[in-house]
mmCIF file of the N, C-alpha and C atoms, coordinates in Angstrom:
data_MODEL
# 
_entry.id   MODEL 
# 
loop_
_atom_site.group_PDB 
_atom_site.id 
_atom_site.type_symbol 
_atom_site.label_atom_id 
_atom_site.label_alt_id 
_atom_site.label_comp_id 
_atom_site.label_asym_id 
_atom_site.label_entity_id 
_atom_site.label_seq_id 
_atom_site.pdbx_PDB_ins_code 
_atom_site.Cartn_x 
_atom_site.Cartn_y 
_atom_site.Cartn_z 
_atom_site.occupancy 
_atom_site.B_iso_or_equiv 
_atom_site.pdbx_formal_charge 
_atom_site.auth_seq_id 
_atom_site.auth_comp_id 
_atom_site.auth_asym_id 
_atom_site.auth_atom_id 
_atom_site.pdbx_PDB_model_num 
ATOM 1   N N  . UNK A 1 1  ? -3.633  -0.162 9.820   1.00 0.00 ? 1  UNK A N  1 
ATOM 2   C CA . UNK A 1 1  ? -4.003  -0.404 8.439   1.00 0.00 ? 1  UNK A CA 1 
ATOM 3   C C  . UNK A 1 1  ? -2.814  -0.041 7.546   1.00 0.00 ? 1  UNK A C  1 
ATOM 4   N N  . UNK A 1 2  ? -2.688  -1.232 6.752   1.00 0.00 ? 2  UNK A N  1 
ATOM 5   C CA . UNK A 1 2  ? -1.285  -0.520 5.651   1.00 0.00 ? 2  UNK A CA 1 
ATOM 6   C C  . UNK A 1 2  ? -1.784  0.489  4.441   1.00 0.00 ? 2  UNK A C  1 
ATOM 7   N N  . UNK A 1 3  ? -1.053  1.153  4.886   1.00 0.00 ? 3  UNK A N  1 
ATOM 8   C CA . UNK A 1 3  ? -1.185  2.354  3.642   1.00 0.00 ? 3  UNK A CA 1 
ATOM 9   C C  . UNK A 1 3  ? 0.178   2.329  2.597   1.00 0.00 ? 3  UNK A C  1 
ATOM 10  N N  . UNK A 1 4  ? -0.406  2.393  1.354   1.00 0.00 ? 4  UNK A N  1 
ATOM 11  C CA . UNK A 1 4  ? 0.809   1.966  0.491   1.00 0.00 ? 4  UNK A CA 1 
ATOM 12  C C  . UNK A 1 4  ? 0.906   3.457  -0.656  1.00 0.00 ? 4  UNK A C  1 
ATOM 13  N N  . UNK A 1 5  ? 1.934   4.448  -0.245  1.00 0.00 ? 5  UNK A N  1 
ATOM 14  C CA . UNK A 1 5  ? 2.090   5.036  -0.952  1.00 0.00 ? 5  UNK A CA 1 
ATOM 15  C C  . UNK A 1 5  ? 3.372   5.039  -2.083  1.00 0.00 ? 5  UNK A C  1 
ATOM 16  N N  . UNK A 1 6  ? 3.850   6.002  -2.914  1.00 0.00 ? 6  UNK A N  1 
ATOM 17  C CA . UNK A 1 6  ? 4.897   5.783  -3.962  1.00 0.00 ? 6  UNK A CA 1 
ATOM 18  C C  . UNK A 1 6  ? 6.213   6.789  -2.844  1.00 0.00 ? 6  UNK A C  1 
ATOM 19  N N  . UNK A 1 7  ? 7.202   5.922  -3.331  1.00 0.00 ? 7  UNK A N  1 
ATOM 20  C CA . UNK A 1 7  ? 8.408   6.641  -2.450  1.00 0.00 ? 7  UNK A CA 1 
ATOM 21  C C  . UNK A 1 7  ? 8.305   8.001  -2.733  1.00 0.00 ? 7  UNK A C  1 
ATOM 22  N N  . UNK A 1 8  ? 8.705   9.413  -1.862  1.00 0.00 ? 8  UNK A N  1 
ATOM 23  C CA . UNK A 1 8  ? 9.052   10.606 -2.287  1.00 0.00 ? 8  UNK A CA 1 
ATOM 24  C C  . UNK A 1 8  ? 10.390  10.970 -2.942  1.00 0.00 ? 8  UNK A C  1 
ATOM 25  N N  . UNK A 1 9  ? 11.542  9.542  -3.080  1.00 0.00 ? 9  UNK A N  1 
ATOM 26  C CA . UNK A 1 9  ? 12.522  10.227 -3.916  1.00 0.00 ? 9  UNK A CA 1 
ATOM 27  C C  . UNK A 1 9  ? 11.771  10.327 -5.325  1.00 0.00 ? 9  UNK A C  1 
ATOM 28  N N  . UNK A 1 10 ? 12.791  11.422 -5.926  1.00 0.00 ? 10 UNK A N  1 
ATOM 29  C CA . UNK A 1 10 ? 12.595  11.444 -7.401  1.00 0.00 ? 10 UNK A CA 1 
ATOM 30  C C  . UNK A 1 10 ? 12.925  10.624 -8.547  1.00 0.00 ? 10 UNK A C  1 
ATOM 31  N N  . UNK A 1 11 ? 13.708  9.809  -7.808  1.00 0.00 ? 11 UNK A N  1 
ATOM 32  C CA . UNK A 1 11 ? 14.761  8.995  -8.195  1.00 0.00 ? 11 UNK A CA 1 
ATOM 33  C C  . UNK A 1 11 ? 14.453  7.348  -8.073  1.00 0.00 ? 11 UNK A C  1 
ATOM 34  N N  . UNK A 1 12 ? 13.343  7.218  -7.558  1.00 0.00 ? 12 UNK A N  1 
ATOM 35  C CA . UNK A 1 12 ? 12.802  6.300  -6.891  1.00 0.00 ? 12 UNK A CA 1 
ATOM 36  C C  . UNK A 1 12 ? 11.734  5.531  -7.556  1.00 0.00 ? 12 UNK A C  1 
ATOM 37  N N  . UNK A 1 13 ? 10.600  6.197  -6.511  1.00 0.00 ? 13 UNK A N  1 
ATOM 38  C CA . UNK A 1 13 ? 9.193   5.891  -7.356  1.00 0.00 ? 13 UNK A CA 1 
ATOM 39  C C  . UNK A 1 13 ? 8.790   4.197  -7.012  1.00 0.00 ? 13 UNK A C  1 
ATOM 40  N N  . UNK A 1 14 ? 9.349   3.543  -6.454  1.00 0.00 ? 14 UNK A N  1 
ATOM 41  C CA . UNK A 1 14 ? 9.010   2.633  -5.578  1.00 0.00 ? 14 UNK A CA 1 
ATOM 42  C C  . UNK A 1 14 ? 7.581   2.348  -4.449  1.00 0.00 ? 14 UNK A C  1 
ATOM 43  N N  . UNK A 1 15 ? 7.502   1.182  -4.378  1.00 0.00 ? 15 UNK A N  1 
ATOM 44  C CA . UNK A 1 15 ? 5.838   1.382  -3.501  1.00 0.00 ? 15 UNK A CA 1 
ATOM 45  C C  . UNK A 1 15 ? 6.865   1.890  -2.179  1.00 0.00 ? 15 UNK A C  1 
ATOM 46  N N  . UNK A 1 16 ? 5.733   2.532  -1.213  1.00 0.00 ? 16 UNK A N  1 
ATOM 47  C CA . UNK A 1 16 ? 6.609   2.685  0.095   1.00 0.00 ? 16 UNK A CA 1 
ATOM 48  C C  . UNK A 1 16 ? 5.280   2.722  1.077   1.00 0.00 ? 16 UNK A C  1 
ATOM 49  N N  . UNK A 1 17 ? 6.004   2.422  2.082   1.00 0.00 ? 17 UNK A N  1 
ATOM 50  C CA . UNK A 1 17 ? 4.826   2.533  3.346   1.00 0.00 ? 17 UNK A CA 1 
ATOM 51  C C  . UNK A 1 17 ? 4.811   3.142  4.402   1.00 0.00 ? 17 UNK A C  1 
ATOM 52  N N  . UNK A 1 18 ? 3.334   3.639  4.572   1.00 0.00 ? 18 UNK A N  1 
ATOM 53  C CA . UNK A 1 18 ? 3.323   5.097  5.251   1.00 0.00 ? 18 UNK A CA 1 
ATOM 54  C C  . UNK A 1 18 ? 3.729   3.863  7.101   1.00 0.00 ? 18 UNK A C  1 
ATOM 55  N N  . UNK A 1 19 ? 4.807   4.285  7.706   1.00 0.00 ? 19 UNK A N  1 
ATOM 56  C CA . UNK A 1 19 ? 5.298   3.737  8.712   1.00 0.00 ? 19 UNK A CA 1 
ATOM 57  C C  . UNK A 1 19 ? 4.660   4.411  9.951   1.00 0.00 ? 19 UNK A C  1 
ATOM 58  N N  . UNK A 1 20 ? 4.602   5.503  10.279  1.00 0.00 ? 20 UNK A N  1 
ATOM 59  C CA . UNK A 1 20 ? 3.819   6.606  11.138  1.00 0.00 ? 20 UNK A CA 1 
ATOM 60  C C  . UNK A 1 20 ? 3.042   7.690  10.308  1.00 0.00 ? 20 UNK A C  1 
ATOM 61  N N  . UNK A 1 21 ? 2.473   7.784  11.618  1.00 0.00 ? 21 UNK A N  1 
ATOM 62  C CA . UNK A 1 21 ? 1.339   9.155  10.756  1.00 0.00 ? 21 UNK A CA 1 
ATOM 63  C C  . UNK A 1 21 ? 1.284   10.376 12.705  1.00 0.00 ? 21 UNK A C  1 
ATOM 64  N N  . UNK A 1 22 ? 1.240   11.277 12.007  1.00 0.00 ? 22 UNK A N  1 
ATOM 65  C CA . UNK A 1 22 ? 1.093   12.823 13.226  1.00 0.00 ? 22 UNK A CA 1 
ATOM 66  C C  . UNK A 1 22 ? 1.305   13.562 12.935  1.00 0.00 ? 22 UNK A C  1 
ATOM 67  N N  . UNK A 1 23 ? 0.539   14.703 14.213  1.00 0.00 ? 23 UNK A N  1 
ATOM 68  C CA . UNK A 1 23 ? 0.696   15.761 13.610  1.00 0.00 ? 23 UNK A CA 1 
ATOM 69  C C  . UNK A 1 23 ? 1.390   16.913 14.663  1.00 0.00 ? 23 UNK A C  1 
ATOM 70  N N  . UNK A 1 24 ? 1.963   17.810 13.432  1.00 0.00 ? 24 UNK A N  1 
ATOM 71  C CA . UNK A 1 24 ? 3.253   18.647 14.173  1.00 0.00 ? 24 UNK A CA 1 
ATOM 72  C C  . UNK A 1 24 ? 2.237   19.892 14.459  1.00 0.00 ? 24 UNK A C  1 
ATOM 73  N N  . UNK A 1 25 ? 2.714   20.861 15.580  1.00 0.00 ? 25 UNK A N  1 
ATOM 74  C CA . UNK A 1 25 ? 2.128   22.100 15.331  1.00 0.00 ? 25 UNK A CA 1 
ATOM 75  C C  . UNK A 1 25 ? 2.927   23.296 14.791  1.00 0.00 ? 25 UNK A C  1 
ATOM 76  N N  . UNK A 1 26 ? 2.652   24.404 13.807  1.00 0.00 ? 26 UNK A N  1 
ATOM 77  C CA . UNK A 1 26 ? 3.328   25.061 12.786  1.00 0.00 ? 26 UNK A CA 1 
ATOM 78  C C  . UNK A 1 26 ? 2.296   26.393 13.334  1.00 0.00 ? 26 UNK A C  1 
ATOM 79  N N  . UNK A 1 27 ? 2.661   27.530 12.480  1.00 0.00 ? 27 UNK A N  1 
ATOM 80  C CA . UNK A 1 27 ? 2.568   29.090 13.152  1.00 0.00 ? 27 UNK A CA 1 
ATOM 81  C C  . UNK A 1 27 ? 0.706   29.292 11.933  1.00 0.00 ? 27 UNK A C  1 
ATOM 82  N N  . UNK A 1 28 ? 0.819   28.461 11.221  1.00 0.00 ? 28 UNK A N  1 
ATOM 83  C CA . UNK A 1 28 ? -0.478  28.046 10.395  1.00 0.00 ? 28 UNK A CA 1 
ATOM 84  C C  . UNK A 1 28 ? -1.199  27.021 10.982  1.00 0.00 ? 28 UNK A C  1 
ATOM 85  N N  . UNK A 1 29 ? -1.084  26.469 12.096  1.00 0.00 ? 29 UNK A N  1 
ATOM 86  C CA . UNK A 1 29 ? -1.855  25.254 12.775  1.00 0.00 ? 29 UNK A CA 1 
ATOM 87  C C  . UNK A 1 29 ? -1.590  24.207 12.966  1.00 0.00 ? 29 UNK A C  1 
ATOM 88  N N  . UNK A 1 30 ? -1.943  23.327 13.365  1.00 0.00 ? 30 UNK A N  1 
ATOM 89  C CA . UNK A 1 30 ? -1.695  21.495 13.082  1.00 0.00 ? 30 UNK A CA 1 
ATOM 90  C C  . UNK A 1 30 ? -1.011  21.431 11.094  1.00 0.00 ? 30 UNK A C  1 
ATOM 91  N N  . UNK A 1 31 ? -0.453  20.522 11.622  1.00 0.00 ? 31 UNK A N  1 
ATOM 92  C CA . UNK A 1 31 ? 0.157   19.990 10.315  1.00 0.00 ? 31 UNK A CA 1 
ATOM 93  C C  . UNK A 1 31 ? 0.040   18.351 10.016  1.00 0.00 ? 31 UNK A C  1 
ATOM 94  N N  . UNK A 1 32 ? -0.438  17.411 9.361   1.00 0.00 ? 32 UNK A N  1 
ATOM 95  C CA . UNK A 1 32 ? -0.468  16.005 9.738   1.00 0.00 ? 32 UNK A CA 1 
ATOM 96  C C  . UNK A 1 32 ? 1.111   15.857 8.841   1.00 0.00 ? 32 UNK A C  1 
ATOM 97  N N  . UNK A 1 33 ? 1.903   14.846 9.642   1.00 0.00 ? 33 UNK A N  1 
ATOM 98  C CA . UNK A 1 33 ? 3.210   14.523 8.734   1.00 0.00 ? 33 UNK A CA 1 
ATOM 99  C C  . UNK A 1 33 ? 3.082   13.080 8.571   1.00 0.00 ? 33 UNK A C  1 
ATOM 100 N N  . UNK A 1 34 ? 3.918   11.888 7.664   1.00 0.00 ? 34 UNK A N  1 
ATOM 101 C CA . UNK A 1 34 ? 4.093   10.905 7.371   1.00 0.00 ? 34 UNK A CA 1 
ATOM 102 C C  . UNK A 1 34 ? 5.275   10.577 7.628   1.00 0.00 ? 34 UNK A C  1 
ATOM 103 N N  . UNK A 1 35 ? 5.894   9.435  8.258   1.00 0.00 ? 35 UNK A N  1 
ATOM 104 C CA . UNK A 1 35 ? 6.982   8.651  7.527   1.00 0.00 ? 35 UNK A CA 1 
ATOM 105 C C  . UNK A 1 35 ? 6.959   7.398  7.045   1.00 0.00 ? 35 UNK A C  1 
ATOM 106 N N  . UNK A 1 36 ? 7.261   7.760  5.822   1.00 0.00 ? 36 UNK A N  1 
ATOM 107 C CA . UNK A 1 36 ? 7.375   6.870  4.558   1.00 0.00 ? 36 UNK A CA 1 
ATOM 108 C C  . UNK A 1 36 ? 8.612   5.603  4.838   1.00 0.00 ? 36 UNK A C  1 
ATOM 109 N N  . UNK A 1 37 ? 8.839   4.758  4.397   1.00 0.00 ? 37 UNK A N  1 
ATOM 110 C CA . UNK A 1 37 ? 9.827   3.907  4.156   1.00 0.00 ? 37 UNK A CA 1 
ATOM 111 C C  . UNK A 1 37 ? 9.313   2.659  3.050   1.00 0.00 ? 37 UNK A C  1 
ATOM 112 N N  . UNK A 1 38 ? 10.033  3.016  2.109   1.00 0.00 ? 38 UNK A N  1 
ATOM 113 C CA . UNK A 1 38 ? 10.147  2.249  0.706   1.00 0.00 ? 38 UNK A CA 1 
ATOM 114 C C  . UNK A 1 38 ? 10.977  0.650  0.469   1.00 0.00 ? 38 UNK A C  1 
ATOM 115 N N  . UNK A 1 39 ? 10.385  0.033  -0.829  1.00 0.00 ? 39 UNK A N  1 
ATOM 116 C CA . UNK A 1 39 ? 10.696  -1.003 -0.534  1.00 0.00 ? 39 UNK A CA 1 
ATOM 117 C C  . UNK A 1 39 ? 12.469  -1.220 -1.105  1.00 0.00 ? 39 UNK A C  1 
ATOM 118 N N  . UNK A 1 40 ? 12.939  -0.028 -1.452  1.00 0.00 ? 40 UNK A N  1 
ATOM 119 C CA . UNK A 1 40 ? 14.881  0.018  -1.376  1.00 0.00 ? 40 UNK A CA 1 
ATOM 120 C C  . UNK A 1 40 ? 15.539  0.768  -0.034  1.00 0.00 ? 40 UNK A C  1 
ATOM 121 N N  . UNK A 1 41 ? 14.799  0.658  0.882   1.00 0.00 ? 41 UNK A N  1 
ATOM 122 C CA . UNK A 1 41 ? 14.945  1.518  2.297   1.00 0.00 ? 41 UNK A CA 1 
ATOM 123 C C  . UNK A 1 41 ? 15.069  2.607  2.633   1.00 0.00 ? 41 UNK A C  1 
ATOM 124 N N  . UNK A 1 42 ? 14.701  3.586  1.949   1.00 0.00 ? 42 UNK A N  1 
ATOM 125 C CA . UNK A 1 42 ? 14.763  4.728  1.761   1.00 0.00 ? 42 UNK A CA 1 
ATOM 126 C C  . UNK A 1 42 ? 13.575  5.456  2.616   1.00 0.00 ? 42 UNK A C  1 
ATOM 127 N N  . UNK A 1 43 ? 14.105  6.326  3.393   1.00 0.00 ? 43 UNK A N  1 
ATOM 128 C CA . UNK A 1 43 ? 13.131  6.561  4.785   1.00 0.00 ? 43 UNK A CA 1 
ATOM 129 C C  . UNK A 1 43 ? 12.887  8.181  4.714   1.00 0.00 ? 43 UNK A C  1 
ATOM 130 N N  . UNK A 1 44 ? 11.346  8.676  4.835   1.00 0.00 ? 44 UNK A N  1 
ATOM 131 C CA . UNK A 1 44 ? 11.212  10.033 4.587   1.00 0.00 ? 44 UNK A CA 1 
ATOM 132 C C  . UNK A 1 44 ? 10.374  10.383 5.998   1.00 0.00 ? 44 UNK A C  1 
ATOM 133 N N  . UNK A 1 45 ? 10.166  11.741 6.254   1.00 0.00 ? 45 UNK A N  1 
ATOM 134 C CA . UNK A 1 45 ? 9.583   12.280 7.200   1.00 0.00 ? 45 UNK A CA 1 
ATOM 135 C C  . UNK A 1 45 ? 8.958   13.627 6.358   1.00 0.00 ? 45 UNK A C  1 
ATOM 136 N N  . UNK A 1 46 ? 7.742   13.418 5.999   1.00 0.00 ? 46 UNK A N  1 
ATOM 137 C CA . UNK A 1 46 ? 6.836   14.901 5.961   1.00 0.00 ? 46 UNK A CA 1 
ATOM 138 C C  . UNK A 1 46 ? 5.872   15.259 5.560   1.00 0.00 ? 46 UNK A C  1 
ATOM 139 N N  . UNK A 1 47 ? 5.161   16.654 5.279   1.00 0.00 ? 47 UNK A N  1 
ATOM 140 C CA . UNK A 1 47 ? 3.912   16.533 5.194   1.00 0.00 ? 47 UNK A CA 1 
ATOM 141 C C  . UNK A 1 47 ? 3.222   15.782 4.291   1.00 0.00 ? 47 UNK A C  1 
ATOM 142 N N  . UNK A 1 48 ? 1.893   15.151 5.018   1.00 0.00 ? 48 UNK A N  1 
ATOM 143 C CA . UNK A 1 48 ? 1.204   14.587 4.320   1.00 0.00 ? 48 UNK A CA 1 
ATOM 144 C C  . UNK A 1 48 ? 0.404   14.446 3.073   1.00 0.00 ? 48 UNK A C  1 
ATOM 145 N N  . UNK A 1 49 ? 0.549   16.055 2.832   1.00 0.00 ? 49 UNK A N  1 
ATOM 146 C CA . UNK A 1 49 ? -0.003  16.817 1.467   1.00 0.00 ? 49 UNK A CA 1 
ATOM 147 C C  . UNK A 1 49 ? 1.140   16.606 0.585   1.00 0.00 ? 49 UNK A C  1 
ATOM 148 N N  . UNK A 1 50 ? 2.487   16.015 0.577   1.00 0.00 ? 50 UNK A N  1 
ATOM 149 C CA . UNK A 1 50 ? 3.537   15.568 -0.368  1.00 0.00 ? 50 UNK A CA 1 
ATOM 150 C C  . UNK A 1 50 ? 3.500   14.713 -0.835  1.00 0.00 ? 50 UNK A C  1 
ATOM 151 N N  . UNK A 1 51 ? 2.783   13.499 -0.235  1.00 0.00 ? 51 UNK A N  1 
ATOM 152 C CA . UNK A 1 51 ? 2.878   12.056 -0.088  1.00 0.00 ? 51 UNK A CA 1 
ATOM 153 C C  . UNK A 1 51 ? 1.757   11.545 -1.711  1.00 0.00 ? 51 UNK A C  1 
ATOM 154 N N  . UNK A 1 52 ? 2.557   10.799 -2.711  1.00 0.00 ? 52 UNK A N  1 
ATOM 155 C CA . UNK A 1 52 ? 1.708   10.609 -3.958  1.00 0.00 ? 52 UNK A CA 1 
ATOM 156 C C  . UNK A 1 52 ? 1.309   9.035  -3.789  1.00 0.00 ? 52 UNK A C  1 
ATOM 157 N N  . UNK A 1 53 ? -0.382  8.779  -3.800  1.00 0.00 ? 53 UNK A N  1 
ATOM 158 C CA . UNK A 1 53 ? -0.770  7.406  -3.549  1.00 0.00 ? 53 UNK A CA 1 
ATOM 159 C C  . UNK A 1 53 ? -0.694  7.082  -5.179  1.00 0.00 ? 53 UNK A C  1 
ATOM 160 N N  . UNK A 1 54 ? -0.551  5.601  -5.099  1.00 0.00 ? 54 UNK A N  1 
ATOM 161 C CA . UNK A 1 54 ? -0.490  4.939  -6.399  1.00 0.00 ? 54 UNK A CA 1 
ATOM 162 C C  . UNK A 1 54 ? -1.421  4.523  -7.128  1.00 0.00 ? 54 UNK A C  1 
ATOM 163 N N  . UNK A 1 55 ? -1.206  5.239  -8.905  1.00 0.00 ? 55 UNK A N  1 
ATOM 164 C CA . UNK A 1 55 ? -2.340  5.169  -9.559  1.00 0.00 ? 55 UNK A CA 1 
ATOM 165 C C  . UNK A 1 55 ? -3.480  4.164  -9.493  1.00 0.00 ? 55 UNK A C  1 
ATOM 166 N N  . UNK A 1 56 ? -4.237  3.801  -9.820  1.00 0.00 ? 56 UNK A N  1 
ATOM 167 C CA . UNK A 1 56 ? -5.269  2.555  -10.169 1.00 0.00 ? 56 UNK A CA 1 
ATOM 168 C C  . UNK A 1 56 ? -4.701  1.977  -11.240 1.00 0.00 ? 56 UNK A C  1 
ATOM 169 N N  . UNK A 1 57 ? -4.014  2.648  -12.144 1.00 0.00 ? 57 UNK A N  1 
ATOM 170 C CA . UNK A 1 57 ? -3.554  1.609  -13.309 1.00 0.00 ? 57 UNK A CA 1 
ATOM 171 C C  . UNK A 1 57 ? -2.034  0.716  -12.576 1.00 0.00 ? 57 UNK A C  1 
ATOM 172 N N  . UNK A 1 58 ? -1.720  1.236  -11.708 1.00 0.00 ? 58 UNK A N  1 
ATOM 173 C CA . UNK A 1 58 ? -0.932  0.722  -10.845 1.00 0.00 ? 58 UNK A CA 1 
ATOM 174 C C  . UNK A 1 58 ? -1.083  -0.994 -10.580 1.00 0.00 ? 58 UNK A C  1 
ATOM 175 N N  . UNK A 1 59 ? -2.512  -0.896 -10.103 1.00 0.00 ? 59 UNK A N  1 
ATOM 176 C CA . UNK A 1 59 ? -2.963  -2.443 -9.610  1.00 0.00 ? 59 UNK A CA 1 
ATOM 177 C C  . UNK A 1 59 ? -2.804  -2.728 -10.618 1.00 0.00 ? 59 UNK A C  1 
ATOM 178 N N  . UNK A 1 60 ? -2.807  -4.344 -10.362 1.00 0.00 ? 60 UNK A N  1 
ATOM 179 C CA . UNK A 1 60 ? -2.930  -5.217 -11.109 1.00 0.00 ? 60 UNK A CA 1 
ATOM 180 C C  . UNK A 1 60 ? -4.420  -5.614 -11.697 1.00 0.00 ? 60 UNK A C  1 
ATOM 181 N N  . UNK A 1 61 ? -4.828  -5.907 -12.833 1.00 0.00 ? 61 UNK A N  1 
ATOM 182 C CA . UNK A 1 61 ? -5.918  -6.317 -13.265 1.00 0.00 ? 61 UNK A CA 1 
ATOM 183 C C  . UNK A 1 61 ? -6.925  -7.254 -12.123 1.00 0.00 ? 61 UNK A C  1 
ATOM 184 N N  . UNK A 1 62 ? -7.772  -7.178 -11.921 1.00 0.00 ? 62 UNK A N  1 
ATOM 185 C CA . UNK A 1 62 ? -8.792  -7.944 -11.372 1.00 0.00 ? 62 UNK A CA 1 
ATOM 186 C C  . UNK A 1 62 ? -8.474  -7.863 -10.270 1.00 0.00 ? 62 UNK A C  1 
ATOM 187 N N  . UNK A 1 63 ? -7.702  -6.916 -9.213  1.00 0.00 ? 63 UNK A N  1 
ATOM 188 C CA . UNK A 1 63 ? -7.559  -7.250 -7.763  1.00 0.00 ? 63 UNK A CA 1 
ATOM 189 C C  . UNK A 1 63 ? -8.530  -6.769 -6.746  1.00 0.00 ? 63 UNK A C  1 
ATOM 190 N N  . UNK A 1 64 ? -8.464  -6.879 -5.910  1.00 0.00 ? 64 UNK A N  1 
ATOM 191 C CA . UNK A 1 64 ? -9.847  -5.822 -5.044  1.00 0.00 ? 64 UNK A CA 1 
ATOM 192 C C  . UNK A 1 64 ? -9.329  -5.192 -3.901  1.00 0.00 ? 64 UNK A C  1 
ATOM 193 N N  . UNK A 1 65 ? -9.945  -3.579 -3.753  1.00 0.00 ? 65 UNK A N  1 
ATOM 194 C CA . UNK A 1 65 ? -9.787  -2.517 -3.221  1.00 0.00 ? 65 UNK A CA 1 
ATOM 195 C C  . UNK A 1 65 ? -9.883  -2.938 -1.827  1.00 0.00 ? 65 UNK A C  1 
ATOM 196 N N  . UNK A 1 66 ? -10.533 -4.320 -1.485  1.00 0.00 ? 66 UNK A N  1 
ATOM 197 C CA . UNK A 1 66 ? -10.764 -4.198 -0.150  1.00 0.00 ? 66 UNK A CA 1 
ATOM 198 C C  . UNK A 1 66 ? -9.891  -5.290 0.793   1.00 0.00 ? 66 UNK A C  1 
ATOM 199 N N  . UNK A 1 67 ? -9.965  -4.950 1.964   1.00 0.00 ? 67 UNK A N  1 
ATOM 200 C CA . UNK A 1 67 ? -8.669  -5.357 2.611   1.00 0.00 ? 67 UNK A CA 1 
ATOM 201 C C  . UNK A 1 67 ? -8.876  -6.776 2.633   1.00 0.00 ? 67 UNK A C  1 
ATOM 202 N N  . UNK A 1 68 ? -9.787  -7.477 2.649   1.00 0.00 ? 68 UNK A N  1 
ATOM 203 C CA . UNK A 1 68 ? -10.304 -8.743 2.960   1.00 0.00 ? 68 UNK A CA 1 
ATOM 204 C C  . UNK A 1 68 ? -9.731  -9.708 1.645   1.00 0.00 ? 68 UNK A C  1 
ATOM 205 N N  . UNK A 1 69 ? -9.710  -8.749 0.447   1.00 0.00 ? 69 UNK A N  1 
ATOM 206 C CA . UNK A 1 69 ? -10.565 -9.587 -0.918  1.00 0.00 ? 69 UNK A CA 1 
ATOM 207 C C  . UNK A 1 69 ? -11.401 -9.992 -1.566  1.00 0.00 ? 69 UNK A C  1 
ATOM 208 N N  . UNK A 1 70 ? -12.579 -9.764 -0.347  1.00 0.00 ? 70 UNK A N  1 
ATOM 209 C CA . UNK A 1 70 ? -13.764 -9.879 -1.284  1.00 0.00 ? 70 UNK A CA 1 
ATOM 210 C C  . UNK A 1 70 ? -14.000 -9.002 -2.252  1.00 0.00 ? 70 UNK A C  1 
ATOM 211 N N  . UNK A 1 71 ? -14.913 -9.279 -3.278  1.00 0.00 ? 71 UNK A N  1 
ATOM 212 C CA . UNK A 1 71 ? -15.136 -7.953 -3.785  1.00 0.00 ? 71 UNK A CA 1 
ATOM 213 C C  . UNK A 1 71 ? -17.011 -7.784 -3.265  1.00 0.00 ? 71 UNK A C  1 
ATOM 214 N N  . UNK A 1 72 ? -17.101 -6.525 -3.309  1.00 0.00 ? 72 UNK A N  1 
ATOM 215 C CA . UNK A 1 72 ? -18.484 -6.140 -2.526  1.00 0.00 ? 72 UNK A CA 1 
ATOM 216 C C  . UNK A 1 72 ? -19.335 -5.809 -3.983  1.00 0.00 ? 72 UNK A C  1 
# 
């Protein structure tokens, strides 16, 4: 499933897409990580709690949430 998050540069801010998803183990437990890669190629690796999804005012007017297009 594509997941479309906003790049993690600061500098950026570009749509980007979550490319992998897993999880690392850390001295606090499982960790889930991401790597990102944006649409200026810009390639990230990390936790998933960093990762900013894109607003709703983002979309475009009248589009639909669902993968198909229908709207339900």
């Amino acid at each position: 499933m594509l997941c479309i998050v906003v790049c993690p540069d600061p500098d950026c801010a570009a749509p980007a897409e979550v490319a992998d998803r897993f999880t690392l183990s850390s001295t606090h437990g499982p960790v889930e990580h991401v790597k990102t890669c944006c649409v200026h190629r810009h390639s990230f690796l990390l936790p998933s709690d960093l990762i900013t999804r894109p607003t709703s005012a983002a979309a475009p007017a009248g589009t639909s949430r669902t993968p198909s297009g229908n709207r339900h």
